[in-house]
GULUMDO-245536 format. One record per residue (C-alpha): x, y, z; residue in three letters. Coordinates in steps of 0.2 Angstrom, whole numbers, plus 5000, padded with zeros to 4 digits. Last residue first. Layout:
! residues N
XYZALA ...
***
This chain:
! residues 481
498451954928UNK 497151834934UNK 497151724919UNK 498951724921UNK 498951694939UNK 497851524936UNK 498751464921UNK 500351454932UNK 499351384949UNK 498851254937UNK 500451214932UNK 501151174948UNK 501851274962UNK 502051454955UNK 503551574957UNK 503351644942UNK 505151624937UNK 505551424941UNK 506051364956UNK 506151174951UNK 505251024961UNK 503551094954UNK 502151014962UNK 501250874953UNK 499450944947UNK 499550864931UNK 501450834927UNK 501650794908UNK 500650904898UNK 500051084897UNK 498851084882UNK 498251254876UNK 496551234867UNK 496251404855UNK 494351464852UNK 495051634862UNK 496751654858UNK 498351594858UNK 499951684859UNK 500051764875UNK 499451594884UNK 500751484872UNK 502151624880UNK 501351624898UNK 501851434899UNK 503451414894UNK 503651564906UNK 503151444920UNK 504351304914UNK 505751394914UNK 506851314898UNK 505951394883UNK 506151294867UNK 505051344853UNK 504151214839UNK 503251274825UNK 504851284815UNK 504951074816UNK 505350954827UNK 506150774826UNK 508250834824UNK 508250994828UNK 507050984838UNK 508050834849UNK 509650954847UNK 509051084857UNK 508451004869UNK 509750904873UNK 510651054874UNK 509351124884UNK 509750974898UNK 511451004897UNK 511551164902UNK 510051134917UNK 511151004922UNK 510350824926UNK 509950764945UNK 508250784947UNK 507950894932UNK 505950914935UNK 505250954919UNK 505751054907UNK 505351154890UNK 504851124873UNK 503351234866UNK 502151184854UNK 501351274839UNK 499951214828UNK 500151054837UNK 499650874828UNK 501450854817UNK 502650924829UNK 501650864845UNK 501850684838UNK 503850704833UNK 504150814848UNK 503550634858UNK 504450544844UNK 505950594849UNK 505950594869UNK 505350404867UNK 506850344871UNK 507550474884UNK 506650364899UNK 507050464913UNK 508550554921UNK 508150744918UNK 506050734916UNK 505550784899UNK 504750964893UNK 502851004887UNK 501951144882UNK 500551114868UNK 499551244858UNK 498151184847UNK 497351314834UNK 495351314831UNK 494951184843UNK 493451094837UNK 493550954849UNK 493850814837UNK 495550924837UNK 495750934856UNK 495550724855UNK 496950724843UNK 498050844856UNK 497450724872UNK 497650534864UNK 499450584855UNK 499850654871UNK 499650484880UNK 500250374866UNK 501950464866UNK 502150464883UNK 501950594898UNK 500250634898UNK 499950704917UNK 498350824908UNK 498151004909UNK 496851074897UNK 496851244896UNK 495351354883UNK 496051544876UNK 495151664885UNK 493551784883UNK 492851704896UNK 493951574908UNK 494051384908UNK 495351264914UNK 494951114908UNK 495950954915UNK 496150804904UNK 496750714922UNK 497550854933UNK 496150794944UNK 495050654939UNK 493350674931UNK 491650744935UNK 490650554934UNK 488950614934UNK 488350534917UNK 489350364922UNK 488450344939UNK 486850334928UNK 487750194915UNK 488550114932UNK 486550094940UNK 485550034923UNK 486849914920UNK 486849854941UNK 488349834950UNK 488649634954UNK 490549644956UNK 490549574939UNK 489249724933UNK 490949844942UNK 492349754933UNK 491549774914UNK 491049934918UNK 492850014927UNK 493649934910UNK 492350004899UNK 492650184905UNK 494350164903UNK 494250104884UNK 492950254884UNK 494250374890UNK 495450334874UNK 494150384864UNK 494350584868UNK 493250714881UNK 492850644895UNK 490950624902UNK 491050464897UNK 489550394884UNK 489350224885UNK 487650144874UNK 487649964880UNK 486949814869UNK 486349694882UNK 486349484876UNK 488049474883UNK 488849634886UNK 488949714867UNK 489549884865UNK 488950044857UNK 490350184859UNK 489950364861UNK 491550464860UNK 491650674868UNK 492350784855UNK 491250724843UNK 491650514842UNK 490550394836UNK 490950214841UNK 490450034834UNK 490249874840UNK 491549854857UNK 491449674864UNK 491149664880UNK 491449474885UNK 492649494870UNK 492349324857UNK 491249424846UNK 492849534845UNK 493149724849UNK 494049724864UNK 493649704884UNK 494049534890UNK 493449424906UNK 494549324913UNK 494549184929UNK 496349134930UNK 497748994924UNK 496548934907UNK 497449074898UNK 498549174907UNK 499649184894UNK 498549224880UNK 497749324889UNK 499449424892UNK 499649434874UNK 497949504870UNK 498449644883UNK 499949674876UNK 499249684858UNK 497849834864UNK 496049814862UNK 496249664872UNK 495949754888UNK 495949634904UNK 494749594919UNK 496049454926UNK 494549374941UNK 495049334956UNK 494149154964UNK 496149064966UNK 496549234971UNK 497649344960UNK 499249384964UNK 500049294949UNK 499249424938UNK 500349574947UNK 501849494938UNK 501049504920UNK 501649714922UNK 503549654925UNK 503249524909UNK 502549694899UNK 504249804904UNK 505549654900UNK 504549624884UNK 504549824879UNK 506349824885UNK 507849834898UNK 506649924912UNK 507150074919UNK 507550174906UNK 506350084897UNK 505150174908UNK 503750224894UNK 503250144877UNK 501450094877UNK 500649944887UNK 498749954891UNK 497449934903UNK 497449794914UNK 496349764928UNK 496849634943UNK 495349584953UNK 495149504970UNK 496949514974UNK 498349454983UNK 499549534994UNK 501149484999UNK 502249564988UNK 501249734983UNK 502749834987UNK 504049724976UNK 505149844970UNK 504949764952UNK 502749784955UNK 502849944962UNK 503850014946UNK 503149954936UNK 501550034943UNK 500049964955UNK 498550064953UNK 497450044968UNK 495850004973UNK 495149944990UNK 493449894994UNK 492549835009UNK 493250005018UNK 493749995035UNK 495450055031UNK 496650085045UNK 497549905042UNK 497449945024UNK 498250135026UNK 499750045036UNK 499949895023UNK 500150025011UNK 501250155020UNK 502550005025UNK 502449895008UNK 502950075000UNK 501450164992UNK 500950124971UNK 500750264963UNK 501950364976UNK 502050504986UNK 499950524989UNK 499150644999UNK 497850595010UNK 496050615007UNK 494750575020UNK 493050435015UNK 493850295025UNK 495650295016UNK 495750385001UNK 497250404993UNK 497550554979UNK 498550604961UNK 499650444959UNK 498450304967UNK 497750214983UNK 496050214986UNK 494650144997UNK 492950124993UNK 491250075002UNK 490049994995UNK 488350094992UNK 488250084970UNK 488450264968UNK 490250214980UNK 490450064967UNK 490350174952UNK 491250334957UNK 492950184962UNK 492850134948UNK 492750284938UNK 494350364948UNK 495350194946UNK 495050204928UNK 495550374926UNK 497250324937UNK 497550174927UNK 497450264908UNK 499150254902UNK 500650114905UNK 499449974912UNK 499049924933UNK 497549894941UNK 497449804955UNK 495849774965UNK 495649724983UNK 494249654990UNK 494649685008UNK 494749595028UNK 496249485020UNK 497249635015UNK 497449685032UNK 498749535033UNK 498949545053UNK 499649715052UNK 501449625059UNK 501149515045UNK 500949615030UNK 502449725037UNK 503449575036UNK 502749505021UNK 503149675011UNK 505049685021UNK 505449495014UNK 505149544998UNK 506449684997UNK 507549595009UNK 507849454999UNK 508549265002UNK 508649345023UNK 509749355036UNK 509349365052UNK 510249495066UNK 509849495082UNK 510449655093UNK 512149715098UNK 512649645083UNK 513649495077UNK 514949485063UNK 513649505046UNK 513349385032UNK 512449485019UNK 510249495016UNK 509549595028UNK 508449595045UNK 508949695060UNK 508049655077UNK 507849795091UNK 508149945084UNK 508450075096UNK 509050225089UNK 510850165089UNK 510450005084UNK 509750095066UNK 511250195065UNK 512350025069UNK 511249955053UNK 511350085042UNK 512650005029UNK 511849875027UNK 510350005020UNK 511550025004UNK 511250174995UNK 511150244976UNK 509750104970UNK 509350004986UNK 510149874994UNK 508849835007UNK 509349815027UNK 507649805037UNK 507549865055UNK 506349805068UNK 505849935080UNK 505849915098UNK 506450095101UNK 506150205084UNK 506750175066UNK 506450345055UNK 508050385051UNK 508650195050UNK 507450195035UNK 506950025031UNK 505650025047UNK 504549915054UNK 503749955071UNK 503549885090UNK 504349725090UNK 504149645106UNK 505649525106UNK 505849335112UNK 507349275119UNK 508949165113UNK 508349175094UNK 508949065081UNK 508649095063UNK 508448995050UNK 507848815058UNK 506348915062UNK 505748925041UNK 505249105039UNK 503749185035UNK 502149125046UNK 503049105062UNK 504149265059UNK 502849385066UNK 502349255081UNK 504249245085UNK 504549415085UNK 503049455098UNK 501949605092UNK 
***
């Protein structure tokens, strides 16, 4: 594509000058991957400077540099940009011709509960016959093929590539914090924009609970004049941002008031919840497939979207008896004569709260639970995570997660003195993961539920003693053996 015509919808022309026009070939802000006739953009990331790239980049043919200092003159044009980060979504956007124009797109972002809610979405519009792209934590699905996923939400690159290539009319995906600061979604605007909750997670990364819940309310800006806000007031944040988006954007409310378009009447829970909720003049009877209360909150989400999208009642409650789950997702791993396995990516308070209570609604005669914390993350909510698992658990095992950059000898210490401090005598710390695992599975026994929580079927970054690559492959040899 012609520079010119790429920058003639983004940048003012009295900005930049350029003597002759350029075929730009490709966008990269890797200068590792840059390839002749790319254009290169500089972002100041978190540990590295792209600026200082740029002669790498030229070297490997970059045509055009973008970034955000004043720079002494290239070999190639250089414009500077207010922000490069931005700047690289609406750049990428462009040079696919803003893919996300020829979709409905859906956003759903919230601390717990967006990849099960994607899941069901997306089950109920493919029963209904639309076609569904997705893009998520455990799997993207681009024209009916997997692909694996590296992010929650994909880098303006990847996800403006996979919506070019999609021919799908819908496209879901979970948009994180994380997406949302970074600004991979810039650009894009939505159909629908799902909330699902706001729990204590990332303030390592954000400053609070308010900076955290004001970086989520971002995503509801990018919603189409006609886009609806589809938004679960059962939680406090979620009434707050209705409050705030009041009279802004289309809204319709999951909660428990008359005023809630779905309003939630009453609920039964045995292990699996069955809720009654009111939708307009129709009381609906949901019953997820999933085990726990949490999952019908998710459950009501994916409804409420799909009847807006037109999806019949009678349609979504069939779809919902099918639905089989999310991998690595409240997990069962099952074997006879065996203690039960639930691996589940819970890794806040309010996420293993949800999976270790609903293991008791369960019947489980003795819960077990192994779970660690990731080196450089949140360290916040470390306490009362032991303090949850301390109280619910019958016994719990404390070990790591990945360490990205942290000491092993300093992580245990940690360790060490975060049960001391919130645990009790139930608790154990075994620092290799793996054997974390086999010493819950040598203790339990049949009738027992062992929880496994905090990675779901992420690969293991450490070598740990079994050799395994994520805890399912653990459970698995250990059933085997």
């Amino acid at each position: 594509m012609k520079l010119a015509l790429l920058l003639s919808e983004l940048l003012d022309r009295s900005k930049y000058e350029l003597h002759s026009d350029i075929d730009v070939r490709g966008i990269e802000d890797n200068s590792l991957k840059v390839k002749e006739g790319y254009a290169f953009v500089a972002i100041k990331g978190y540990k590295m400077d792209g600026h200082q790239f740029i002669e790498d980049a030229i070297e490997k043919g970059a045509s055009v540099i973008f970034g955000e200092r004043d720079l002494t003159p290239l070999k190639v044009p250089y414009i500077r940009v207010e922000n490069s980060r931005k700047f690289l979504a609406k750049l990428t956007g462009a040079f696919y011709e803003f893919p996300y124009r020829k979709h409905k797109i859906i956003g759903i972002t919230g601390t717990n509960g967006k990849t099960t809610t994607s899941f069901m979405l997306k089950h109920f519009l493919e029963k209904a016959g639309y076609s569904c792209a997705l893009f998520g934590s455990v799997q993207n699905y681009v024209n009916g093929h997997k692909r694996t996923a590296l992010n929650t939400t994909p880098s303006p690159i990847h996800l403006n590539q996979m919506l070019a290539e999609s021919k799908d009319e819908y496209v879901i995906m979970e948009v994180s914090s994380h997406g949302i600061s970074q600004d991979r979604v810039e650009g894009i605007y939505f159909d629908y924009c799902l909330f699902t909750n706001l729990t204590h997670d990332h303030l390592d990364y954000h400053k609070s609970m308010e900076d955290y819940f004001l970086t989520k309310a971002v995503l509801f800006k990018q919603l189409k004049k006609s886009g609806t806000a589809v938004i679960n007031t059962q939680d406090e944040w979620g009434d707050k941002l209705k409050s705030m988006l009041d009279g802004s954007v289309n809204i319709l409310t999951f909660g428990d008031l008359k005023t809630d378009d779905l309003q939630l009447v009453d609920a039964f829970t045995d292990c699996r919840t069955t809720a009654l909720l009111r939708h307009g003049d129709d009381i609906v009877t949901l019953m997820p497939t999933l085990p726990g209360e949490h999952n019908v909150y998710n459950a009501a989400l994916a409804y409420l979207t799909a009847r807006k999208i037109g999806v019949r009642k009678d349609k979504l409650l069939q779809s919902l008896k099918n639905f089989s789950g999310v991998p690595g997702r409240f997990e069962f791993v099952e074997s006879k004569g065996n203690p039960t396995v639930i691996i589940d990516y819970g890794h806040t308070p309010d996420a293993i709260f949800h999976c270790l209570t609903t293991g008791k609604d369960c019947g489980a005669r003795k819960i077990f639970h192994v779970f660690g914390f990731r080196g450089d993350r949140d360290q916040t909510k470390r306490p009362e995570m032991i303090r949850i698992s301390a109280e619910i658990s019958d016994r719990y095992f404390l070990t790591t997660d990945n360490l990205n950059e942290t000491n092993l000898e300093k992580m245990v210490q940690e360790l060490n003195i975060l049960q001391a401090e919130n645990g009790n005598q139930k608790g154990e710390i075994v620092s290799d993961r793996t054997l974390a695992i086999k010493k819950a599975w040598n203790e339990a026994k049949e009738g027992d539920w062992i929880f496994i929580t905090g990675k779901g079927l992420e690969k293991y970054e450490e070598l740990y003693t079994l050799k395994t690559e994520n805890d399912r492959q653990t459970v698995e040899l250990l059933i085997n053996n």
